[in-house]
C-alpha positions in Angstrom: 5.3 12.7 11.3 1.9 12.5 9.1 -0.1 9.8 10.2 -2.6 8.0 7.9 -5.4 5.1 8.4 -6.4 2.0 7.1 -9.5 0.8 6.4 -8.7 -2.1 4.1 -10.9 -3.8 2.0 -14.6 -5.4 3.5 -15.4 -8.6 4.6 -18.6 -10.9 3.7 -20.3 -7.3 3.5 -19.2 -3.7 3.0 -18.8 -2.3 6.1 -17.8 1.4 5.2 -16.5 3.1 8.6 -17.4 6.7 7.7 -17.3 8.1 10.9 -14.1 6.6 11.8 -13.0 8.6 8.4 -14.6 11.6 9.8 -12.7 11.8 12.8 -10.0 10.8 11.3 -10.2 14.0 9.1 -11.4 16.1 12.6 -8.1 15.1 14.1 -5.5 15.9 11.7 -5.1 12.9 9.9 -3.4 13.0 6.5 -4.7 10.4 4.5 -7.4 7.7 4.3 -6.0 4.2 2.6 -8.2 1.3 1.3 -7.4 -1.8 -0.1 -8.7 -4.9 -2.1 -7.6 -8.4 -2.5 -10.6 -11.0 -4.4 -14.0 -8.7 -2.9 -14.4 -5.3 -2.5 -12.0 -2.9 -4.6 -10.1 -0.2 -3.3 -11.5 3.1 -6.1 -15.2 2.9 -5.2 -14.9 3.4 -1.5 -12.6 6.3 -1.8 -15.6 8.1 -4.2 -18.0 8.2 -1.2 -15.5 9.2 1.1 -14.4 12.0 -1.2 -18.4 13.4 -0.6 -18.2 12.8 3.0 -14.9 14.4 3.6 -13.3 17.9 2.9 -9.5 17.5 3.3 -8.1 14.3 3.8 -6.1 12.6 0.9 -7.7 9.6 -0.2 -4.8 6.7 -1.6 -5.3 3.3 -2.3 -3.3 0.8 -0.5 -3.1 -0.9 -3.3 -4.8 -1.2 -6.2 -3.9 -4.5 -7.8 -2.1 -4.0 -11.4 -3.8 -7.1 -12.7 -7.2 -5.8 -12.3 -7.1 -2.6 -14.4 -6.0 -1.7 -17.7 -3.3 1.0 -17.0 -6.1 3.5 -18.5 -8.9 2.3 -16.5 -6.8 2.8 -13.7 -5.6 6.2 -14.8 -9.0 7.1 -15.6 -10.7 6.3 -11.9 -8.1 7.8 -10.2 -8.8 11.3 -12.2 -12.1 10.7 -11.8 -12.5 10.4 -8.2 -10.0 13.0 -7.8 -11.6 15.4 -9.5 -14.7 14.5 -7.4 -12.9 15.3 -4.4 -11.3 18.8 -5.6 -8.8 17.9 -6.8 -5.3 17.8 -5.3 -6.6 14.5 -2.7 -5.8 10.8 -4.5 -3.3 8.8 -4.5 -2.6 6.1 -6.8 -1.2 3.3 -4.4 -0.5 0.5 -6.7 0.8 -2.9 -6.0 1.6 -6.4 -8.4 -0.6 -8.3 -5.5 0.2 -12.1 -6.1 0.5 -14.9 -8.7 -2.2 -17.0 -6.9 -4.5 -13.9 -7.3 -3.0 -12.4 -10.6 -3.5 -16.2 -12.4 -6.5 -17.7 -10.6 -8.6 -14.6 -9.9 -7.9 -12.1 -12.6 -6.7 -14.4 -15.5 -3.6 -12.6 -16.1 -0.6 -14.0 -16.4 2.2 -13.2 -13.3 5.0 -12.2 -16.5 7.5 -9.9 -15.6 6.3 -8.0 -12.7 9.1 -5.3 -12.7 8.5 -4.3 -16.6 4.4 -4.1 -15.8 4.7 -1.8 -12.9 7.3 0.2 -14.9 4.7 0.4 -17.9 1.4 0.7 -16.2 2.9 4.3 -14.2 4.7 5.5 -17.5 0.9 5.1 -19.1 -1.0 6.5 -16.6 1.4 9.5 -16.4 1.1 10.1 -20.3 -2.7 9.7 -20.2 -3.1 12.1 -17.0 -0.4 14.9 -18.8 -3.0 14.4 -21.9 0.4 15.9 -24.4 0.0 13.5 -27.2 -1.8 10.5 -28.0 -1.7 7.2 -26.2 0.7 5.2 -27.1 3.6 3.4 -25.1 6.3 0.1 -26.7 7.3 -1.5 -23.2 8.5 -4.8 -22.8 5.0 -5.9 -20.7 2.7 -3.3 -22.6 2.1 -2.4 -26.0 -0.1 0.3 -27.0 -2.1 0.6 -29.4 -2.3 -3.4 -28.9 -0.9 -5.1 -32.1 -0.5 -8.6 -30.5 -3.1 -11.7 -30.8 -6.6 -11.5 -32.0 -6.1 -7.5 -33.0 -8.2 -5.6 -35.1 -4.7 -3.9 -36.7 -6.3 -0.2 -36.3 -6.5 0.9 -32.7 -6.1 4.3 -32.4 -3.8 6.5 -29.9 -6.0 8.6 -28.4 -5.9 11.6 -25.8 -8.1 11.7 -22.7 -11.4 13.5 -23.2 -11.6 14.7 -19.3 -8.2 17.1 -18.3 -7.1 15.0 -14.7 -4.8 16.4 -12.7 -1.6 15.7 -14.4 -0.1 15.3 -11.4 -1.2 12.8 -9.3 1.2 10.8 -6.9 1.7 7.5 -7.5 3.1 5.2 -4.4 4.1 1.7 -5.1 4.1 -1.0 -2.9 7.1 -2.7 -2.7 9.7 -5.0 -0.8 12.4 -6.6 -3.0 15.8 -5.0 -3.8 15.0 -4.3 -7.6 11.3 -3.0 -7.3 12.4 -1.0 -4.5 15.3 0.5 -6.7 12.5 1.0 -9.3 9.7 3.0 -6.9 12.8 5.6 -6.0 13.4 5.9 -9.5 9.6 5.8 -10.7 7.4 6.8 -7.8 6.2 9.4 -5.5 6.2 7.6 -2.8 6.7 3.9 -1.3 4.7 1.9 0.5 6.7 -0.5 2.0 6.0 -4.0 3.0 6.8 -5.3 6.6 8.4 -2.3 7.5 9.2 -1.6 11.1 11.4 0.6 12.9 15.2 -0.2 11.3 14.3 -1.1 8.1 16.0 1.9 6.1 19.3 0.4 7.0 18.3 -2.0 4.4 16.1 -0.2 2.2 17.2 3.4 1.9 20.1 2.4 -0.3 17.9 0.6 -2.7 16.0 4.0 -2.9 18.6 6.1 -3.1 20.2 4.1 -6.4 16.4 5.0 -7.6 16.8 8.4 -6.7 20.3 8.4 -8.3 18.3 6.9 -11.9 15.9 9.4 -11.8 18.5 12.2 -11.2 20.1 10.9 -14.8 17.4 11.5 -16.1 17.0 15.1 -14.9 14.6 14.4 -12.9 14.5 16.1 -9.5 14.6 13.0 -6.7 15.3 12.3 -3.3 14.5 12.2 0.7 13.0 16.0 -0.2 10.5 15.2 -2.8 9.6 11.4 -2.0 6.9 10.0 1.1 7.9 6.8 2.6 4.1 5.2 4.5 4.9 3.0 6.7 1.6 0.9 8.8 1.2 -0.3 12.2 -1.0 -2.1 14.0 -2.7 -0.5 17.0 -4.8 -1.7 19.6 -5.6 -0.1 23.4 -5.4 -2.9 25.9 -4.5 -2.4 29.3 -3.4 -6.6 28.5 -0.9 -6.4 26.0 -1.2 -10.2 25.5 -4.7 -10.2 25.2 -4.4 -7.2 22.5 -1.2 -9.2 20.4 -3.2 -12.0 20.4 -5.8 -10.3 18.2 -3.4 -10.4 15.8 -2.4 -13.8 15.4 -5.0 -14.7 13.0 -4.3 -12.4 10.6 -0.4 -13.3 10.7 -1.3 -16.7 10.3 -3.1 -15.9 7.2 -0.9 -13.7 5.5 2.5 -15.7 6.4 0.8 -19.4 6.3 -2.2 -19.1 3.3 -1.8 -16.0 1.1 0.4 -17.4 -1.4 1.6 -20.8 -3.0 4.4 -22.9 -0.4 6.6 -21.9 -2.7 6.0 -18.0 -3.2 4.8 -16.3 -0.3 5.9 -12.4 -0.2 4.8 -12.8 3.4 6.9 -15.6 4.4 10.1 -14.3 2.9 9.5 -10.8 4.5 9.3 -12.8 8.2 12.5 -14.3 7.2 14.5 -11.2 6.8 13.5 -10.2 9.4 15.1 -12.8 10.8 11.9 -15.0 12.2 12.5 -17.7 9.0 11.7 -20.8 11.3 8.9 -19.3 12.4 7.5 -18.4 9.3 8.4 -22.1 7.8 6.3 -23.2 10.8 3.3 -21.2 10.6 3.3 -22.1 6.8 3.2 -26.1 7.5 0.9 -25.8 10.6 -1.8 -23.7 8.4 -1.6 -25.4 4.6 -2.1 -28.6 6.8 -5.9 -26.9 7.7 -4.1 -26.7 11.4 -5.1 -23.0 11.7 -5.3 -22.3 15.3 -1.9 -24.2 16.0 -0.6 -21.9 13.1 -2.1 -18.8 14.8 -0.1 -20.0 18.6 2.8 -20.0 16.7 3.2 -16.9 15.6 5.8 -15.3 18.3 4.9 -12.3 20.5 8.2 -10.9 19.6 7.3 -10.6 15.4 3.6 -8.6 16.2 5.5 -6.6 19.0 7.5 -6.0 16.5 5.5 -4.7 13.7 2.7 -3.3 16.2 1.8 -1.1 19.0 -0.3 -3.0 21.7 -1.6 -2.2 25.1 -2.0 0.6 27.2 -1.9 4.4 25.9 1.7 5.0 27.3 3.0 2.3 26.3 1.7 2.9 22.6 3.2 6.2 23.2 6.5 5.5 24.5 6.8 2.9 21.4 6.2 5.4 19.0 9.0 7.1 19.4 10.6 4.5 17.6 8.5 5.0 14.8 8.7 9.0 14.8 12.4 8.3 14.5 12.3 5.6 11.6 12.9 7.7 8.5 9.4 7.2 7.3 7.1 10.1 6.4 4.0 8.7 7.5 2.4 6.2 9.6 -0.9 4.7 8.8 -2.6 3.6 11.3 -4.0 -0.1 11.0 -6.9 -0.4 14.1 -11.1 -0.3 14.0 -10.5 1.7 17.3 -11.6 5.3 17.8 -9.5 5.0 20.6 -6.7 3.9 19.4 -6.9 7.1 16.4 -6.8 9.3 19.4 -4.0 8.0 21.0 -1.9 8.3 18.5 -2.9 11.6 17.4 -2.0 12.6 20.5 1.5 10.5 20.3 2.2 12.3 16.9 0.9 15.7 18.0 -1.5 16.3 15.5 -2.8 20.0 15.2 -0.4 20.7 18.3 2.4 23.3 17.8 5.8 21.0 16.6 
């Protein structure tokens, strides 16, 4: 199994861990993955990184459709590609969430499914640079004919030749735009994936695959990366390490999303922890953080983690070696933590 890390997107200031990259890179990482949510965003990081590093793939993870036109988007990721030698991004890309889609980006939510379908068709016609721009989906129109137009936009061919091939991931969790990143993507980045999971998903893939395949397109297991993420942190107190988890859980379960659309809170309850997550949502949109963050149970990071001591991380690993995924990114700020699980995955160690 690859394995990847996660650097995610900055807090109140940019805090670019470079060296953690590095070694990342020295120990036979994979990949490097950032992210962005309403502050930093996830293209410019992986530009400096490309100078800093020699090897490593660079993805985002994701890059929020609402915040690019499917040609800006197209055009960063050949740019920063081509910056790193080509052959190194990878276009993670994700819908985010109506809260964020509506109230930081002035979109509108519409019909996710169609936009995601549209915005990797476009980017795909822009990078393969065979004809002029022009796409008539059912979320995008180009050239734009619609309100307030002009009436002569022009289709028009990229300028710079980008890699015509650059993967494209999407991050994903529901049945129908799981069936669509089979059929569409490269590669999937699933959302609250752990150990099991492809007893559920792996069908929804495979009637992607099967979609593609109609199309005479070559798909399946052989040609397609499945990234899954885990938390890790070394802590010879496994409580004391789960427990620097609970914030985050509480955020993402209890606050990031409306009551009544949280991808977060439907993804703990499928994973059968629903009154836990119903919990944590009413303890923390009541401002009752903390009492939100005790009650996330042990068993639902455990789950979704690997905390305490190096053997322990080890032994639990296996579980993930065996999971169906292709890669693992690691989620930790520990340069521990990268080592032990280099060493768990035997990286640059005869297989």
């Amino acid at each position: 199994m690859k394995l990847g890390l996660s650097i995610g997107y900055s807090g109140a200031q940019l805090d670019l861990p470079v060296e953690r990259v590095q070694l990342a890179e020295k120990l036979g990482y994979d990949s490097v993955w950032t992210a962005e949510a309403y502050g930093s965003d996830a293209v410019t990081p992986l530009a400096y990184l490309a100078a800093k590093t020699e090897r490593i793939r660079l993805g985002t993870g994701i890059m929020q459709l609402a915040a690019r036109a499917p040609a800006n988007a197209a055009m960063s990721a050949g740019t920063v590609d081509a910056m790193a030698g080509g052959g190194r991004f990878i276009m993670g890309l994700g819908v985010s969430g109506p809260q964020i889609v509506e109230g930081w980006y002035g979109q509108p939510w519409g019909r996710p499914y169609y936009r995601i379908k549209d915005y990797v068709e476009i980017c795909r016609k822009i990078w393969r640079r065979e004809e002029g721009l022009t796409h008539d989906g059912k979320e995008i129109k180009l050239p734009y004919t619609g309100e307030g137009a002009v009436g002569i936009g022009k289709p028009l061919k990229s300028i710079m030749h980008m890699n015509p091939d650059i993967p494209i991931f999407i991050g994903s969790g529901k049945e129908a735009t799981v069936r669509l990143t089979g059929e569409i993507a490269d590669g999937w980045l699933p959302l609250s994936f752990v150990p099991g999971s492809l007893d559920e998903y792996g069908p929804w893939l495979e009637q992607g695959f099967e979609r593609a395949r109609k199309k005479g397109i070559d798909k399946g297991w052989h040609n397609f990366e499945v990234h899954a993420s885990v938390f890790v942190n070394v802590d010879n107190d496994v409580k004391a390490a789960m427990d620097l988890l609970r914030p985050r859980e509480a955020l993402y379960v209890g606050g990031m999303g409306h009551r009544d659309k949280n991808f977060h809170t439907e993804m703990m309850h499928r994973q059968g922890f629903g009154e836990a997550a119903d919990r944590i949502q009413e303890l923390y949109l009541a401002g009752r953080k903390a009492e939100a963050e005790a009650a996330v149970p042990e068993e639902w990071i455990d789950l979704k983690s690997l905390m305490g001591p190096p053997a322990r991380i080890k032994e639990r690993y296996k579980a993930w070696e065996d999971c169906g995924a292709t890669s693992l990114t690691v989620r930790s700020s520990q340069e521990e933590a990268m080592h032990v699980m280099a060493e768990a995955a035997r990286l640059n160690q005869p297989r």
